[in-house]
ROTI-275617 format. One record per atom (N, C-alpha, C): x, y, z. Coordinates in pm, whole numbers, plus 50000, padded with zeros to 5 digits. Layout:
XYZ/...
This chain:
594876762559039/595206750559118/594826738059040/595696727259051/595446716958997/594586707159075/593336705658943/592146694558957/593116683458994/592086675159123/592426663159142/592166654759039/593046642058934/592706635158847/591686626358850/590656622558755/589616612058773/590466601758717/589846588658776/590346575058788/590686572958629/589616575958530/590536571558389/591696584758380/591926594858393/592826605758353/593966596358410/593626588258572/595246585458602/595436571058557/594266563558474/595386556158384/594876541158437/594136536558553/593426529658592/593116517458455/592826519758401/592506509458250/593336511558148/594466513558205/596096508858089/596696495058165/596596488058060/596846472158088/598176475058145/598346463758287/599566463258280/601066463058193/600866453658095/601516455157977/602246466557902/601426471357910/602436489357895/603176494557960/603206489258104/604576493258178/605396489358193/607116493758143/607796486258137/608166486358303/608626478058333/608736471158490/608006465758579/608696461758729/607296455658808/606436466858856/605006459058904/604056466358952/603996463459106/603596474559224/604046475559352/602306478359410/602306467959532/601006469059593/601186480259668/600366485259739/599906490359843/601416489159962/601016474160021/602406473560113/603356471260045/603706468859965/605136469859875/605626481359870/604946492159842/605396508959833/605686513259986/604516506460077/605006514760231/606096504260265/606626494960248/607796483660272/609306498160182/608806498060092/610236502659979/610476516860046/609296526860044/610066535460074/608966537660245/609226529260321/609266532860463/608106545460510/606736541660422/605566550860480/604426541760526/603966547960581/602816538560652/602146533160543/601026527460517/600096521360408/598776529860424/598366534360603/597316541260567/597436553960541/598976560960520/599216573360471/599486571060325/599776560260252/599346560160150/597926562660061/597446556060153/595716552660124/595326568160090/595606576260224/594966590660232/595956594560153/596806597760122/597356600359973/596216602859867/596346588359850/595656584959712/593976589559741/593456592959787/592146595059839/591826606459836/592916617359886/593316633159945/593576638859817/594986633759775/595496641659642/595676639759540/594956620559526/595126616259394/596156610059333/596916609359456/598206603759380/598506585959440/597916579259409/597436566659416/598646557059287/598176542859317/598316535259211/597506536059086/597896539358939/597876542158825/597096531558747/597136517858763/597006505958737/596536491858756/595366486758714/595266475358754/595646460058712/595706450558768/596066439058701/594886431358674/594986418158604/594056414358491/592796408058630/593216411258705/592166402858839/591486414558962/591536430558894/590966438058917/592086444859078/593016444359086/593476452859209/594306458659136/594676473059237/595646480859196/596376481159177/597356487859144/598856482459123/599386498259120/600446501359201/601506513359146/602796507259038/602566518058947/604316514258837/604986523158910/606266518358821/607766525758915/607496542458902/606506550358743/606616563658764/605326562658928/604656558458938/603966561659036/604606567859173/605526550959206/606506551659315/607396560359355/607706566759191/608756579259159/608396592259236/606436594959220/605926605059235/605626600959424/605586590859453/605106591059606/606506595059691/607536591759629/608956593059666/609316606659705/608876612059553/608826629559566/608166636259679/607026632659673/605616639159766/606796635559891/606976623859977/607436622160053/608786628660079/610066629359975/610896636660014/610286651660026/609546659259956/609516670659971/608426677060126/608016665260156/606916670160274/608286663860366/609186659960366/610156656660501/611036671460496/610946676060390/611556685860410/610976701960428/609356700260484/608796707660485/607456712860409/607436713760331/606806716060238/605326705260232/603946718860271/602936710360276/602446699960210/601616691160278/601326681260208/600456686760051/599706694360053/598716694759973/599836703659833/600726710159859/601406707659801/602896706859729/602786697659795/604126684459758/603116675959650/601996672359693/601236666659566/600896676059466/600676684159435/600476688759329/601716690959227/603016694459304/604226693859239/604636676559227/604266668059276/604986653259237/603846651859124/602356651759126/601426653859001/601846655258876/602116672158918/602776678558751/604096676658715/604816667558769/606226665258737/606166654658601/606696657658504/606736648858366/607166635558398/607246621258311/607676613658373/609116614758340/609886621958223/611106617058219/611496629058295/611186635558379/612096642458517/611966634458620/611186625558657/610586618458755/612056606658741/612306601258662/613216595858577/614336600158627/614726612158556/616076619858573/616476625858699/615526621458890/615916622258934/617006613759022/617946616659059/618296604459138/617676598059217/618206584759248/617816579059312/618376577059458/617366570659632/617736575659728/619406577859789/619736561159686/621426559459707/622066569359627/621856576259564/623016583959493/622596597759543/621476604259614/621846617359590/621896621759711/622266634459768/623136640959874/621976644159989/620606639759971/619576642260086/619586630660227/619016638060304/619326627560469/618616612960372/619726605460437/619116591760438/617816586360550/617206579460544/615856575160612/617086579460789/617766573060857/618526572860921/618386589861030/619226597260925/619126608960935/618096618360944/617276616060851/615746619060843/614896619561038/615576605261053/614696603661210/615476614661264/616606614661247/617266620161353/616876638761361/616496640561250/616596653761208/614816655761226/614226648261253/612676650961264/613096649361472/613686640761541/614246641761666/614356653661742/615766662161636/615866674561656/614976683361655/614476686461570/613326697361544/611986691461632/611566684161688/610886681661786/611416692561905/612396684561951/613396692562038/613516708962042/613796711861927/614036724661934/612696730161968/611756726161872/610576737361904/610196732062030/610086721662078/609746727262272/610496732962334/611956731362283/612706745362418/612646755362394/611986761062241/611526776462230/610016776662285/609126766462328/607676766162361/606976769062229/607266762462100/606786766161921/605816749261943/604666754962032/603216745962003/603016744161897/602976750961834/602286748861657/603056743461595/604416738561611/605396730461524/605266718461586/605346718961701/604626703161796/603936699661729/602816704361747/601746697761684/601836691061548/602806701761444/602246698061318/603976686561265/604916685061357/605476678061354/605076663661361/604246663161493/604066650761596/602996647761524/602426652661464/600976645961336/601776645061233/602646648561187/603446641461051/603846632461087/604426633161202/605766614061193/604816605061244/603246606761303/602456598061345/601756591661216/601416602261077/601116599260991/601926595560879/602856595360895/603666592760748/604426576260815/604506574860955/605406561060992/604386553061041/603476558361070/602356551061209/602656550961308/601496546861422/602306553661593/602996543061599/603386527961578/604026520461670/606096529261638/605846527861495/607266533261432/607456545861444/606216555961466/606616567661499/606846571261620/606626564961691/606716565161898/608106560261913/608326545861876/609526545061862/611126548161822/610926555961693/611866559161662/612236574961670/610746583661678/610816597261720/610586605461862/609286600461839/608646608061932/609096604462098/609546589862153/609716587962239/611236592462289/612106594062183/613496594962155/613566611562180/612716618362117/612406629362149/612376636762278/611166627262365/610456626862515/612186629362599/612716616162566/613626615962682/614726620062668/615106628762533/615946642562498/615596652262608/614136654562586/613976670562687/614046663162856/613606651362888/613996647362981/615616650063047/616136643262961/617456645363022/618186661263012/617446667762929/617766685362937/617026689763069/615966680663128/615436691163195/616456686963339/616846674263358/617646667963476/618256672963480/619266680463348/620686686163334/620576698563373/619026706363414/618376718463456/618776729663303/618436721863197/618896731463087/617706734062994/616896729463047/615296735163032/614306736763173/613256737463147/612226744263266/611196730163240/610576725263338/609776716063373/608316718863243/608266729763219/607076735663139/607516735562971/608766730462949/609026721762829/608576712262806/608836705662901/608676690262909/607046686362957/606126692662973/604576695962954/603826693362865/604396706762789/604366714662675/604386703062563/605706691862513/605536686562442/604786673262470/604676671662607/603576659462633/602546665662624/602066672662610/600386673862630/599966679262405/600856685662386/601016687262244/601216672462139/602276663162178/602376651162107/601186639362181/600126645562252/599436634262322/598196639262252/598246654162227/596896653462109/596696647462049/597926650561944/598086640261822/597726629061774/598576623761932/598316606361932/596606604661969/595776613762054/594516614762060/593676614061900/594226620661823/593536626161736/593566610061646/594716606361604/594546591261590/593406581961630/593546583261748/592666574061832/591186576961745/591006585961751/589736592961751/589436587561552/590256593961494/590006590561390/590086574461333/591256567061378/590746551361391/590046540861459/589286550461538/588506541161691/587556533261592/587266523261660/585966511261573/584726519661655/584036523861548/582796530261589/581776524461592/581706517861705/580606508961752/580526499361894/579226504261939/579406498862076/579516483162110/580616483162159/581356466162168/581856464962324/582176458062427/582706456762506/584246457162433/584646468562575/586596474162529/587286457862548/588306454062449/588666439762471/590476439262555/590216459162567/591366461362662/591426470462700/591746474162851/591396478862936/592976485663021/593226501162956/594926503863013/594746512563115/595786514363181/595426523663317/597146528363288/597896531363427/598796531363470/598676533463639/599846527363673/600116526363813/599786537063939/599186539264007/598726550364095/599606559364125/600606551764118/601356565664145/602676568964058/602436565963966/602976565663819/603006580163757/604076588963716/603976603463668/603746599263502/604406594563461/604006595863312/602966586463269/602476594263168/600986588963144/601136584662953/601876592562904/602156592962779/602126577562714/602456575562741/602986557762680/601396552962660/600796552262763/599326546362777/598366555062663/598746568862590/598266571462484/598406567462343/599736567062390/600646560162222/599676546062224/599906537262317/599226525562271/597906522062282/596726532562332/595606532562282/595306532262159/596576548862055/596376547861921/596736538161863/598056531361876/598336522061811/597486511761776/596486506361877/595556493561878/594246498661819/594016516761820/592976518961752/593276519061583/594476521461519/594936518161449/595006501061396/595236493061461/595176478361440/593216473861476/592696480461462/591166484661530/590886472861592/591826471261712/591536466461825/590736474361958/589466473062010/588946483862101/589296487462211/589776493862276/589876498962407/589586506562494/589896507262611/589556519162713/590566522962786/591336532862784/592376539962881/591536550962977/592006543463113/591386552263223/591926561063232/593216567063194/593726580263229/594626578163385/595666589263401/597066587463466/596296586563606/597176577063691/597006574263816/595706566263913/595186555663771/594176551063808/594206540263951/593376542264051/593226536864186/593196522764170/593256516064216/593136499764159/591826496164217/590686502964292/589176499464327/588886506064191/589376518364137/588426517863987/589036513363885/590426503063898/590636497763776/589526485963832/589816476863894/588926468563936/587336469063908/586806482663909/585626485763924/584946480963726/586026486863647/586096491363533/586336477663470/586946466063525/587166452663465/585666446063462/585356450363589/584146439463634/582636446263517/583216461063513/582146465763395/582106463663240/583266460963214/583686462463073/584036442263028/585186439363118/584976421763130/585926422362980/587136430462960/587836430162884/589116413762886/589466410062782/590146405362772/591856404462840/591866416262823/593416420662833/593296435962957/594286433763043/593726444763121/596076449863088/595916463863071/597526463963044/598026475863154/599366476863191/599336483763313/600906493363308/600966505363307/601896513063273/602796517163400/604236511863415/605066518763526/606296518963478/606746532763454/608176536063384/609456531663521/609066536363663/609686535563740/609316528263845/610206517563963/609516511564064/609376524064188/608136522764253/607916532564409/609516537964436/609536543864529/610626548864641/611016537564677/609576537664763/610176521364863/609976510064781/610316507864676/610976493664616/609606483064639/608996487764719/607816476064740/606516478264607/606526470164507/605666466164402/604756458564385/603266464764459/602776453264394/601936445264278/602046434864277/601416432564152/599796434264105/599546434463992/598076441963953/597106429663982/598026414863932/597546402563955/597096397764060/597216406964222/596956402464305/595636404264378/595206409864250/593806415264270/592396403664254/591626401364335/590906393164342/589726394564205/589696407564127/589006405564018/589966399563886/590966401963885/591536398963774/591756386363773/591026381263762/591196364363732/590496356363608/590176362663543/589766358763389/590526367163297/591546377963346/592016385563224/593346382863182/594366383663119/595586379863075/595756400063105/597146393363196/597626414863219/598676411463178/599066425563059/600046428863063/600676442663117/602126436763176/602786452363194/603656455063138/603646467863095/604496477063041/605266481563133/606756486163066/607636493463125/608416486563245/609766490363288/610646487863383/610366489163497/609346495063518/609036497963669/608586483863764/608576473463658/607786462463708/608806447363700/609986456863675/610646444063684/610946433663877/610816442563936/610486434964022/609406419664067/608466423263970/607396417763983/607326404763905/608126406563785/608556395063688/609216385663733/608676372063733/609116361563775/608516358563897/607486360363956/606946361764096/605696351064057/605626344064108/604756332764106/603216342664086/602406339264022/600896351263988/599986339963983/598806345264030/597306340864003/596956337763894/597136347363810/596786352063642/597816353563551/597256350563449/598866347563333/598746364763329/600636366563356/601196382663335/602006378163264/601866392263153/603166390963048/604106405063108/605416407863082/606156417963035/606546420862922/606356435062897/606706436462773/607466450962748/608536449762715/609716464562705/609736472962632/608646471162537/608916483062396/607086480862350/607176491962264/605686492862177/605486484462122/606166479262051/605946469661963/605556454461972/606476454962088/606106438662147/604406441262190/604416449762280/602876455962380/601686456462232/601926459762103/600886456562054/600866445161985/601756439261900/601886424661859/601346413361996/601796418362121/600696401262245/599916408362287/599486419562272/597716423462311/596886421462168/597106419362058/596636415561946/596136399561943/597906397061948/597566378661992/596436371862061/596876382062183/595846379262273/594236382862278/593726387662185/592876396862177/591966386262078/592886381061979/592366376461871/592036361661897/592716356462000/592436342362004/590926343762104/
């Protein structure tokens, strides 16, 4: 098995100058070819296959063979093939094969496009066979190779409401659709866990979902996400009462209190979280459609809406930071 390289073997003190072309940061490589930055990091940390190079003011730098080899690692782990090694084969690859492969526009593999779509599928499939162990080790790849905001979005949630609408269509069993929530909510747990700010701080946000709210999922994705942006939080978990969200504001005295409802009640009657006599120092946001009723309703307390992941962590950040 191939030794991981020490920092001079990979080249660390070869002047820029010797490479012919530009040199690529950190986010320049997860920008070009569409991987997270902290799955780069653990890359380079894990298997060694890092930036090669520094510039005359001491930071790293990847050259284009570098980029060549992260390209590889990455096409060959989308197509299966473990991480540990896909690096050892992008490692030992010479540079003029690295070279002589094509490039993403010319050769006949899924485009990024396809790629989602085909990581979509195979989500899919292995919950309507009940293949836990591909859950899992799916829903921890696209969390780690895109990050949760881009991996929730473009997979995993796309995924969710695939088996959803199989199960409406009665062309799966309710215990599919379980199965991959409680399997892709590890995942997103395991995130959490591994990017949480480890240290006791008052939570500066505080998520619940609606009492009588069935899905709970969403309120995991964006715990990780913000533990990822190592913003702190506390998610009470599905169907929290509003005397212990209340209870839980007045203990914690978070900034941001955020509130999950995919769907409005039966009876159409919604009410707002704002109308709560503790929430009056916090900025709430809600998530999801269930609350469009509620939008535009004259409030006590500044409420935001917000329709997607992305927005929900970009103004709880905002908000967090000012």
């Amino acid at each position: 098995m191939n030794q991981r390289p020490s920092t001079r073997d990979r080249g660390l003190h070869t002047p820029p100058a010797s490479v012919n072309g530009a040199l690529w940061s950190v986010g320049s490589v997860a920008a070009r070819l569409a991987i997270a930055g902290p799955t780069l990091r653990t890359w380079d940390r894990r298997y060694g296959l890092g930036p090669s190079l520094r510039t005359e003011g001491g930071h790293r730098r990847y050259s284009e063979t570098d980029v060549s080899r992260i390209e590889l690692m990455s096409r060959l782990v989308d197509e299966g093939v473990p991480a540990a090694e896909a690096a050892q084969v992008a490692l030992s690859r010479e540079e003029s094969a690295l070279r002589s492969t094509p490039r993403p526009s010319e050769r006949k593999t899924p485009t990024s496009a396809r790629r989602t779509v085909s990581c979509v599928d195979a989500l899919v499939r292995a919950a309507t066979v009940l293949d836990a162990a591909t859950l899992s080790r799916l829903g921890g790849h696209v969390v780690d190779r895109r990050g949760v905001v881009a991996g929730w979005t473009q997979v995993l949630a796309p995924a969710l409401r695939e088996i959803g609408d199989r199960w409406a269509a009665g062309e799966v069993g309710v215990e599919v659709e379980h199965l991959m929530s409680e399997r892709l909510g590890a995942e997103l747990r395991t995130i959490t866990q591994i990017r949480r700010v480890h240290r006791a701080v008052t939570a500066l946000v505080v998520m619940a979902s609606a009492v009588d709210e069935q899905h709970y999922l969403p309120v995991v994705a964006l715990e990780a996400a913000l533990a990822e942006r190592r913003i702190p939080s506390v998610a009470l978990g599905p169907r929290t009462p509003a005397g212990a969200l209340e209870a839980a504001v007045v203990r914690r005295a978070p900034k941001v209190v955020f509130l999950w409802r995919s769907l409005p009640p039966a009876d159409g009657d919604v009410d707002s979280p704002a109308d709560s006599g503790v929430l009056r120092h916090q900025h709430v946001v809600l998530g999801g459609p269930g609350w469009r009723d509620v939008v535009g309703q004259s409030q006590p307390v500044q409420v935001a809406h917000v329709h997607d992941m992305a927005s929900a962590v970009d103004l709880i950040e905002s908000l967090v930071r000012t």
